[in-house]
C-alpha positions in Angstrom: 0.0 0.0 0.0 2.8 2.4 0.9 4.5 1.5 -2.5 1.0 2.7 -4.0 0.6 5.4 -2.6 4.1 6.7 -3.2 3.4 5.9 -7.0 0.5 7.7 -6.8 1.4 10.9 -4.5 2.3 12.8 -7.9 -0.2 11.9 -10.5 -3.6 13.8 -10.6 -6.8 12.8 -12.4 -9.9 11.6 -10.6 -9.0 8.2 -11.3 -6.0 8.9 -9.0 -7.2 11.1 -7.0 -9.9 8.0 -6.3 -7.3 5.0 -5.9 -5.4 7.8 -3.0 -8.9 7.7 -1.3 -8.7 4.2 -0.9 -5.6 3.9 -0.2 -5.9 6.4 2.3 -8.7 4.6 3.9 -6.9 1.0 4.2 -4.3 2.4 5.6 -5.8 4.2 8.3 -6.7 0.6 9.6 -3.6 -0.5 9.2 -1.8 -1.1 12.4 1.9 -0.6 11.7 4.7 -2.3 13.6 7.9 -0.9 12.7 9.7 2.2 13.0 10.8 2.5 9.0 7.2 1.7 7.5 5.6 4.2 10.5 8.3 6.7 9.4 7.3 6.5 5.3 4.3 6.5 5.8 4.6 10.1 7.9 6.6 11.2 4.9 4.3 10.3 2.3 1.1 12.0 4.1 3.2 15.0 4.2 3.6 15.2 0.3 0.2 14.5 -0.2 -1.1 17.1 2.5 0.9 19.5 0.7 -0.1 18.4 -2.7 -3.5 17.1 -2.3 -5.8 16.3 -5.0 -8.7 17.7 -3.7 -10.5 18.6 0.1 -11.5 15.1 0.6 -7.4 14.1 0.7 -6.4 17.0 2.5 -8.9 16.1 4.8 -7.8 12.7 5.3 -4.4 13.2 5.8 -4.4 15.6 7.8 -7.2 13.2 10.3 -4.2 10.3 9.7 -1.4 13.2 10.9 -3.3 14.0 13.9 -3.7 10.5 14.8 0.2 10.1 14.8 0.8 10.6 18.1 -1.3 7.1 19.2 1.0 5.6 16.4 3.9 6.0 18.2 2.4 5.3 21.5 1.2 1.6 19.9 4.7 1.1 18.8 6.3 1.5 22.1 3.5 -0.4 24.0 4.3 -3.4 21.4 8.2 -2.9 23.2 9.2 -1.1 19.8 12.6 0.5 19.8 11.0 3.6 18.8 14.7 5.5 18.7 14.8 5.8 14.9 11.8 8.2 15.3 14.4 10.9 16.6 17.2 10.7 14.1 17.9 13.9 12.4 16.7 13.0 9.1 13.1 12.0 10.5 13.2 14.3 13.7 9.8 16.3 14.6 7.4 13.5 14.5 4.6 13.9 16.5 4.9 11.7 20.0 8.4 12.1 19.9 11.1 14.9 22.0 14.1 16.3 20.5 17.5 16.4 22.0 20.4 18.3 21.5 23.2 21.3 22.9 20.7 23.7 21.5 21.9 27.6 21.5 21.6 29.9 24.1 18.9 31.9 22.1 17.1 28.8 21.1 16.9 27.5 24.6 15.7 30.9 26.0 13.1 30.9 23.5 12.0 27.6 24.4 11.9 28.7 28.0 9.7 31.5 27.2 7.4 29.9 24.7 7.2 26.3 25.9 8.7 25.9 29.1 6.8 22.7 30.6 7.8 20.7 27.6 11.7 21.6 27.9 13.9 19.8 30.7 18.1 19.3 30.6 18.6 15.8 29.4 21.1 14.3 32.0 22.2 11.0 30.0 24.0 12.3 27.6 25.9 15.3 29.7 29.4 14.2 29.6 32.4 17.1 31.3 30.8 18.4 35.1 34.1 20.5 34.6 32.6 23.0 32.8 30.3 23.8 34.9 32.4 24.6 37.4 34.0 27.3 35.4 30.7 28.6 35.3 28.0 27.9 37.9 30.0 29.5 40.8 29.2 32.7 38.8 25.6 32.5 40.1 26.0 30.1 43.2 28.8 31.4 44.8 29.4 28.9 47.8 29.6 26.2 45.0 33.4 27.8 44.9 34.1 25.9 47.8 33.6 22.7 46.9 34.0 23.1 42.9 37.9 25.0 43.4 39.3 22.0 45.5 37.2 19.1 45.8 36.7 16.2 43.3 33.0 14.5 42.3 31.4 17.6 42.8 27.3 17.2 43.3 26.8 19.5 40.7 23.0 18.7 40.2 22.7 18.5 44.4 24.3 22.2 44.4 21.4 23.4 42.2 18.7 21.5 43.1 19.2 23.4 46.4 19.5 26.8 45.0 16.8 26.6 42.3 14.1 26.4 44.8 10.8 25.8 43.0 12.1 26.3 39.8 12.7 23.8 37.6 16.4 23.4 36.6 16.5 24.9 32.8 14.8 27.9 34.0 16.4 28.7 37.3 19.3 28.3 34.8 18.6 30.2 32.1 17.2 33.2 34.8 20.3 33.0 36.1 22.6 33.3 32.6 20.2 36.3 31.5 21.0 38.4 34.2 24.8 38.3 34.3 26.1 41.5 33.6 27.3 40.9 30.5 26.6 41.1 27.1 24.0 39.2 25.3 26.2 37.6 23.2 29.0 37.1 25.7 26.1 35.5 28.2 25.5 33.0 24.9 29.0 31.8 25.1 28.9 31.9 28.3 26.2 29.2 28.5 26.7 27.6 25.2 30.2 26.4 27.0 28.5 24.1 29.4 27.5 22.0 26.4 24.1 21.0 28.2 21.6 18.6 26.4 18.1 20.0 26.4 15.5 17.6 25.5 12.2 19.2 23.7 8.8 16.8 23.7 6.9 19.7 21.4 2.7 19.9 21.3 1.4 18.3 18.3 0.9 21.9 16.8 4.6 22.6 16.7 5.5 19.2 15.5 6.5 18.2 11.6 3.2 16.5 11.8 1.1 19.0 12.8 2.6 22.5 12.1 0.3 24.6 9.6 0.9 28.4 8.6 -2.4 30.1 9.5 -5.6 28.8 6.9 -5.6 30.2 3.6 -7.7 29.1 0.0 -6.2 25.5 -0.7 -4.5 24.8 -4.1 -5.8 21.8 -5.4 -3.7 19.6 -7.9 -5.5 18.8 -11.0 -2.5 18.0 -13.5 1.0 17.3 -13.8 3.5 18.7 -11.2 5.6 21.9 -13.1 9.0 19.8 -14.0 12.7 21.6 -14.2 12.4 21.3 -18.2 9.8 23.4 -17.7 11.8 26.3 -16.1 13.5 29.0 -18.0 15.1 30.9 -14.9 16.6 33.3 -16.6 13.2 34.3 -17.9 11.6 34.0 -14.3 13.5 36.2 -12.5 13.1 38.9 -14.2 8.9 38.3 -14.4 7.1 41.1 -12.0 6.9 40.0 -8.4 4.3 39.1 -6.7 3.0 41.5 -4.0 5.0 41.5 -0.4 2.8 42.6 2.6 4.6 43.5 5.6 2.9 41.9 8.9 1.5 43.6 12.3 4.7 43.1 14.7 2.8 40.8 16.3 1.8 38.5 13.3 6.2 38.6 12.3 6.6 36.9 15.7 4.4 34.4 15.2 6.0 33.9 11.5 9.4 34.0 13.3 8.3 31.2 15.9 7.4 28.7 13.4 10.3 28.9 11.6 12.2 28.4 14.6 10.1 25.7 15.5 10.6 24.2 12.0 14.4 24.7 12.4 14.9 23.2 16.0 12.7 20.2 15.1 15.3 19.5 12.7 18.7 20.4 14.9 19.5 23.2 12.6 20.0 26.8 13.7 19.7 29.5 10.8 21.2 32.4 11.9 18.3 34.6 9.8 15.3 32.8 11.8 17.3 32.5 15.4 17.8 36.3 15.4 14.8 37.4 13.2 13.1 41.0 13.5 9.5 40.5 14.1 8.8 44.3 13.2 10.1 43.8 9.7 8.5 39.9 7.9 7.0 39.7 5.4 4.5 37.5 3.7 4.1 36.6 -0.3 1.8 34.4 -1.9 3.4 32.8 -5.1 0.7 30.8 -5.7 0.0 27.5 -6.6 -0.9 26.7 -2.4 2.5 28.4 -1.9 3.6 31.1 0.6 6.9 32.8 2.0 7.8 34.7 4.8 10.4 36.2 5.0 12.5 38.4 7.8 15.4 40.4 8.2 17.7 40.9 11.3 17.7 43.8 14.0 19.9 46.4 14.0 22.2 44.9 16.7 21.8 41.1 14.9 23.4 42.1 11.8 26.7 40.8 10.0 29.8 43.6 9.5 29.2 43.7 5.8 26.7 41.7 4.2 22.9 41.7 4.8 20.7 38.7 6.0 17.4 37.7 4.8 16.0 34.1 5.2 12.7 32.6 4.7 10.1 29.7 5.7 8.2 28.2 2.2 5.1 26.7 2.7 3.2 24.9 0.7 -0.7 24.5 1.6 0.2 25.2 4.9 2.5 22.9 5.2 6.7 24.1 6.0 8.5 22.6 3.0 11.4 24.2 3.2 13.4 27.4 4.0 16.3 29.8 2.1 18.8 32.3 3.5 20.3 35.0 1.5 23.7 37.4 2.1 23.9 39.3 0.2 26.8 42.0 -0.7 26.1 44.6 -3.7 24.5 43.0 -6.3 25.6 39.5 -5.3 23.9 37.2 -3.0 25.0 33.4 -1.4 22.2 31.5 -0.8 21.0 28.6 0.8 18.1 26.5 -0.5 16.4 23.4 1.2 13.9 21.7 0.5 13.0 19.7 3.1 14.0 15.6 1.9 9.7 14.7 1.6 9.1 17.2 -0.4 11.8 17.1 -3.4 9.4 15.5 -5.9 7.3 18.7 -5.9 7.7 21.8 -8.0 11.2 22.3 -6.8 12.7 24.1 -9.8 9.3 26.6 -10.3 9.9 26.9 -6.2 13.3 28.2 -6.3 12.7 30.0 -9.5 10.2 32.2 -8.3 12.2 32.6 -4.7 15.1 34.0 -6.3 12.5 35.9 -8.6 11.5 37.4 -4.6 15.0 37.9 -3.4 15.8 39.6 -6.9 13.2 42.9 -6.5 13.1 42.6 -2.7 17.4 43.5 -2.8 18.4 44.0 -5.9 20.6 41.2 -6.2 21.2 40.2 -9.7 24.6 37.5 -9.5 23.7 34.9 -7.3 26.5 32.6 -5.8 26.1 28.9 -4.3 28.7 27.6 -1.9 30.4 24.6 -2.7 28.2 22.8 0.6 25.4 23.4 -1.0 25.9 21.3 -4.4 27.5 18.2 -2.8 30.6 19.4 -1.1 31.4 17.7 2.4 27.4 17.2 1.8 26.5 13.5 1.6 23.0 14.8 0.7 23.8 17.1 -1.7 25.9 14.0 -4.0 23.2 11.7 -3.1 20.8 14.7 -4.7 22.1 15.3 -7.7 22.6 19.3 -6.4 25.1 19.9 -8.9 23.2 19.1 -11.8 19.7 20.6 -10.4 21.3 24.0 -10.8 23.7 23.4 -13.4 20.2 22.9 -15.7 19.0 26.1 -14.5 22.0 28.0 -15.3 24.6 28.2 -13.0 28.5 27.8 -13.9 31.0 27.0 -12.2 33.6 30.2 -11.1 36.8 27.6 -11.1 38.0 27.2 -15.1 38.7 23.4 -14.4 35.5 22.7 -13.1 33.9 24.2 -15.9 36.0 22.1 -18.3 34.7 19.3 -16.5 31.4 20.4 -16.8 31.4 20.5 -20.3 33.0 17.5 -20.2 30.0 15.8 -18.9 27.8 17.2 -20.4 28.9 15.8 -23.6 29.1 11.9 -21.8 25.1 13.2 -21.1 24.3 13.7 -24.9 26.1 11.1 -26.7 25.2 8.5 -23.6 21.1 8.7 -22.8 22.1 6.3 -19.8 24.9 7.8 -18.4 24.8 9.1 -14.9 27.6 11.2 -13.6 29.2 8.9 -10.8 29.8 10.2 -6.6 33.4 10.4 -7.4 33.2 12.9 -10.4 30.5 14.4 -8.6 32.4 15.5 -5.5 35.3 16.9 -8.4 32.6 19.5 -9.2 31.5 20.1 -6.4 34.6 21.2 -4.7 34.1 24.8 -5.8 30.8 28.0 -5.8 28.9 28.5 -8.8 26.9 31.5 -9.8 23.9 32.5 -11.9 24.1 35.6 -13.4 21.0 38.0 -14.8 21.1 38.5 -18.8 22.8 41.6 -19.2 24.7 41.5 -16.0 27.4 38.8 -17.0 31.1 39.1 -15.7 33.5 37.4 -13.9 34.1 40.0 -11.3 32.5 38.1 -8.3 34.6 34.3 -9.4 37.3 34.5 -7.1 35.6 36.3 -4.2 35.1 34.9 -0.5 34.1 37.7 2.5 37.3 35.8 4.9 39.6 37.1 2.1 38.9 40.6 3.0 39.4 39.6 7.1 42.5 37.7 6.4 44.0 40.6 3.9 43.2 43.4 6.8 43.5 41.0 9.6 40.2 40.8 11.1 40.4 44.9 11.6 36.6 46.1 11.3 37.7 50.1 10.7 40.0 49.1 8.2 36.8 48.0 5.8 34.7 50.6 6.8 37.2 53.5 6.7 36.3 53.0 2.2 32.5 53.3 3.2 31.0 56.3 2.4 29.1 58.0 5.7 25.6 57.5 4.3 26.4 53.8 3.4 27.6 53.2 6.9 25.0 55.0 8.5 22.6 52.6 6.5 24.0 49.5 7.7 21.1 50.5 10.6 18.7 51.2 8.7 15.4 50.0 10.0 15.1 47.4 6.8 19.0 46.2 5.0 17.3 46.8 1.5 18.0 50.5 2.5 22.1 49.6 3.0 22.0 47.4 0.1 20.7 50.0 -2.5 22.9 52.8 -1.6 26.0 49.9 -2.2 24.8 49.2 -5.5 25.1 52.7 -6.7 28.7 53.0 -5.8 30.8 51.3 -8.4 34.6 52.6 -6.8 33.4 50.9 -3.5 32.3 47.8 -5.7 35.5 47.5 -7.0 37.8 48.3 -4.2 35.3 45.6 -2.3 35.9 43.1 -4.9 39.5 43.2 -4.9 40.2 43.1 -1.3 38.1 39.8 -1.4 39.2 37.9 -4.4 
């Protein structure tokens, strides 16, 4: 049935639409006794949430999603080892915690959010010797017995001084009101290297997590394929309209996409620090949606400006980008999450970058070598390289390009042939870009922002002494675009920018 349904999840007609009913409904009384079927079949009612063929399927899987949580609960009651429902590449299913050395921001937010579903996870805490660099900050007596004494009670010492509190947020308290610092208090407590264990409510779970209700897109035809995608032609289409949300709608914007991220043990730097007074919300259509946020004033990078975005599709998080950007050129990252890569993901990231395009002005657009396979299992495994090879990108490094080429002409003459891991990781090992028509050049091949740290050893003034007052000045603007624009005027700063860097 799960092999069905996976054939099925991306063909709509009615008679499909009809043999996914079924489906739907035998499975629903199926009783599943292992993690990896239980785990595929969470997947695949994700796709077809998100891609449903009309209100009947979205309604029935999202009635199989909420039901999750009893899934588990039978698994474990059959004595089920249930821990391959926490790795990282299936984290966030309802019934299940999260665990990890999360951030000091993260953790804080957790505290304030969700505190009685957040504890420190003992087991896996391995060095007490950190914390005795640290806790006689706060309980000073704990000097006594931590300066001289071996097998320190650690957890004794603060079960006595937390009182009624529970241990994370007597903790936390504690660490927020050193006088220090908010980012020296976050190395500070990121040092300890404390497991925190997360069981999240269904409603902030992969399962269950919806953007607020909007008109459904229904699938009635094929899926838009990467054939299908000129991007060249698509970023410079008219983009859809932005609307910037109430403050108080941006922090609810900002707290799923940190829920989305922790769920999955990553931290994006763009949702972990994201200004609620300044998200924004787009409807690209086709069921899809983006909101997207910049940073505070006191948040943002030296030199280039952060953006990053949730995607949703039907209401469902699908996937997230993050953009610095630098003059006209932007590094991006793109994920889409692994259950939803047999969507629309070339229209998707077309019309993104279409977004990121009018929103900054960015018109080269750079990918780090990560991001198309290298030191990235995921990415080889993917195919990244060739995804946005077809859409246009080149490779900066002349060799690599050569090899390119050289492939390309194995794909033609061989209808077959399949670039192997090994040659793979070869073109991976270095960024390619995607230029605008019109805009090509190879000024921005050989940059990397550390080149302009290691050539003026890490000396902030010595970059900003060729900034101009007004571009400086800008760098606080309420919104980066403002910062951004004025940089893209100046051509002499461009250049000197460029050539400190490459």
């Amino acid at each position: 049935m799960l092999d069905q349904l996976d054939e099925l999840k991306t063909k709509f007609g009615p008679a499909e639409a009809k043999k996914v009913a079924n489906l739907l409904r035998r499975l629903s009384r199926h009783k599943f006794r292992d993690t990896d079927s239980l785990i595929r079949y969470h997947e695949l009612l994700l796709f077809v949430r998100a891609h449903s063929h009309n209100a009947a399927i979205m309604r029935a899987t999202e009635n199989e999603l909420r039901a999750f949580p009893k899934r588990v609960e039978f698994l474990r009651e059959q004595d089920v080892d249930v821990s391959a429902l926490e790795d990282p590449q299936v984290s966030g299913i309802a019934g299940t915690p999260v665990t990890d050395t999360f951030s000091f921001y993260i953790v804080r937010w957790l505290m304030e959010r969700y505190s009685s579903q957040v504890s420190i996870y003992w087991d896996w805490f391995e060095d007490e010797n950190r914390l005795a660099a640290t806790w006689p900050r706060f309980i000073p007596l704990l000097a006594e017995d931590a300066s001289v004494e071996a097998n320190v009670p650690y957890r004794e010492w603060l079960r006595a001084a937390r009182g009624r509190q529970s241990e994370l947020a007597w903790l936390i308290a504690r660490f927020s009101e050193l006088p220090l610092p908010d980012d020296e208090r976050a190395e500070l407590y990121d040092s300890q290297k404390l497991y925190v264990q997360w069981r999240p409510s269904f409603r902030a779970t992969r399962t269950g997590m919806r953007a607020p209700a909007r008109r459904p897109f229904y699938h009635r035809g094929p899926l838009i394929q990467r054939r299908d995608i000129n991007l060249a032609h698509e970023m410079v289409q008219p983009p859809p309209p932005m609307r910037k949300l109430p403050a108080a709608d941006g922090e609810h914007a900002i707290d799923r996409t940190r829920e989305a991220s922790t769920l999955r043990y990553r931290e994006l730097y763009g949702f972990t620090h994201g200004d609620p007074n300044h998200v924004y919300h787009v409807e690209l259509g086709r069921g899809v949606e983006l909101f997207l946020a910049g940073l505070p004033p006191e948040k943002r990078l030296p030199l280039r400006a952060v953006h990053a975005l949730m995607i949703y599709k039907n209401g469902v998080p699908v996937g997230y980008f993050e953009s610095l950007t630098l003059f006209e050129r932007m590094e991006s990252g793109f994920n889409l999450y692994y259950s939803f890569r047999e969507g629309e993901t070339a229209w998707l990231y077309a019309r993104v970058l279409n977004v990121m395009h009018h929103f900054t002005g960015a018109t080269a657009f750079a990918l780090d070598p990560y991001q198309i396979g290298h030191e990235n299992e995921e990415g080889i495994e993917s195919g990244a390289f060739w995804f946005y090879r077809k859409l246009g990108f080149r490779p900066t490094r002349p060799e690599l390009l050569a090899l390119t080429e050289k492939e390309e002409k194995k794909l033609a003459m061989r209808k077959q042939y399949r670039s192997p891991a090994r040659t793979l990781r070869k073109l991976a090992a270095g960024p390619m870009i995607f230029q605008l028509g019109g805009t090509e050049n190879h000024d921005w091949d050989r940059f990397q922002i550390r080149n302009i740290g290691f050539k003026l050893k890490g000396k902030l003034d010595a970059v900003l002494s060729l900034f101009p007052d007004p571009i400086v000045r800008a760098k606080s603007a309420p919104e980066e675009t403002t910062y951004l624009r004025l940089m893209q005027k100046d051509q002499q700063l461009r250049k000197q920018i460029i050539r400190l860097g490459s």
